[in-house]
C-alpha positions in Angstrom: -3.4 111.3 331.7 0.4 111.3 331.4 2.0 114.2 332.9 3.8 115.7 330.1 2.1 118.4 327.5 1.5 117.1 324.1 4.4 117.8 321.6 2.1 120.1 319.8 -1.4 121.9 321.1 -3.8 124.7 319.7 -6.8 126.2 321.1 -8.6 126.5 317.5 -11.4 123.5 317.6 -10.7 123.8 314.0 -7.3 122.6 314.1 -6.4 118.6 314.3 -4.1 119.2 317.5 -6.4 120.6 319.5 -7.6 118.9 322.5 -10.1 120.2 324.9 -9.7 117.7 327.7 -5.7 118.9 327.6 -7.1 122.6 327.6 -8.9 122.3 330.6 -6.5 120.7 332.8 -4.7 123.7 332.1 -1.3 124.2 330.0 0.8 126.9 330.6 4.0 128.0 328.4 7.2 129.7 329.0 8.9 130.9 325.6 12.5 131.8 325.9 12.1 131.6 329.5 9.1 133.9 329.7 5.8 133.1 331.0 3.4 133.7 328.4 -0.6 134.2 328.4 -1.7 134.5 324.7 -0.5 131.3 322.9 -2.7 130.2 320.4 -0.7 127.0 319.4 2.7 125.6 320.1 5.3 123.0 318.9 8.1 121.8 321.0 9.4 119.6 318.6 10.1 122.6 315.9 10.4 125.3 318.4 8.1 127.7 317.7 4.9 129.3 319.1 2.0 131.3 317.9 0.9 134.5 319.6 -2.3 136.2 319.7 -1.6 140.0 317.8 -3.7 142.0 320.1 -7.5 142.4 319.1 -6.5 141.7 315.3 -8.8 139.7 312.9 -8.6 138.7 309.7 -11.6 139.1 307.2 -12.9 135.4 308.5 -13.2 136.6 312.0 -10.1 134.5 312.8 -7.7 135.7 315.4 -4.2 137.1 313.7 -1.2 135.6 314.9 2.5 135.8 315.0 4.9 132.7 314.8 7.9 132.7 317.0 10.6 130.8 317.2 12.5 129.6 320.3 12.9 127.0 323.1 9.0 126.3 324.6 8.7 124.5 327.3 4.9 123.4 327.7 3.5 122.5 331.4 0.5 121.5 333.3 -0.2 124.5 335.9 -2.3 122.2 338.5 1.0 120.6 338.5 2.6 123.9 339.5 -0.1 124.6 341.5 0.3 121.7 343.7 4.4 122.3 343.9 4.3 125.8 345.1 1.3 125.0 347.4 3.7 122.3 349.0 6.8 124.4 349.0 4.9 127.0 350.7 4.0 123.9 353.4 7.5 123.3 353.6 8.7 127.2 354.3 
């Protein structure tokens, strides 16, 4: 695996850019600088992410979401993981 995030990602198994393997590793996202826990999908490419809408569903059952648009910057956290844990060696 490389270690860069996919251009695009979404955690819907319906949806043709999701990827479980990716999913598992773990991928975390800041938007606009801010660390955020309920992305749905993302594309870095067009800028914009999806956000869960708190406990809102649609009348399929779906999730509801809310696009976003602004600088995303996708990363693997057992990446992060292993950085801080080594930084915190280092201190």
């Amino acid at each position: 695996m490389s270690d860069t995030p996919p251009d695009r990602l979404c955690v819907n198994p319906k949806s043709p850019f999701y990827d479980e393997a990716l999913l598992e590793r773990g991928v975390g996202i800041r938007f606009e600088g801010k660390e955020k826990t309920n992305v749905e999908e993302y594309c870095v490419s067009e800028g914009w992410v999806r956000l869960a809408a708190g406990n809102a569903r649609t009348r399929t059952g779906e999730q509801m979401t809310i696009k976003l648009k602004g600088r995303v910057e996708p990363y693997f956290r057992d990446a992060t993981a292993v950085e801080d844990g080594a930084a915190k060696l280092v201190d």
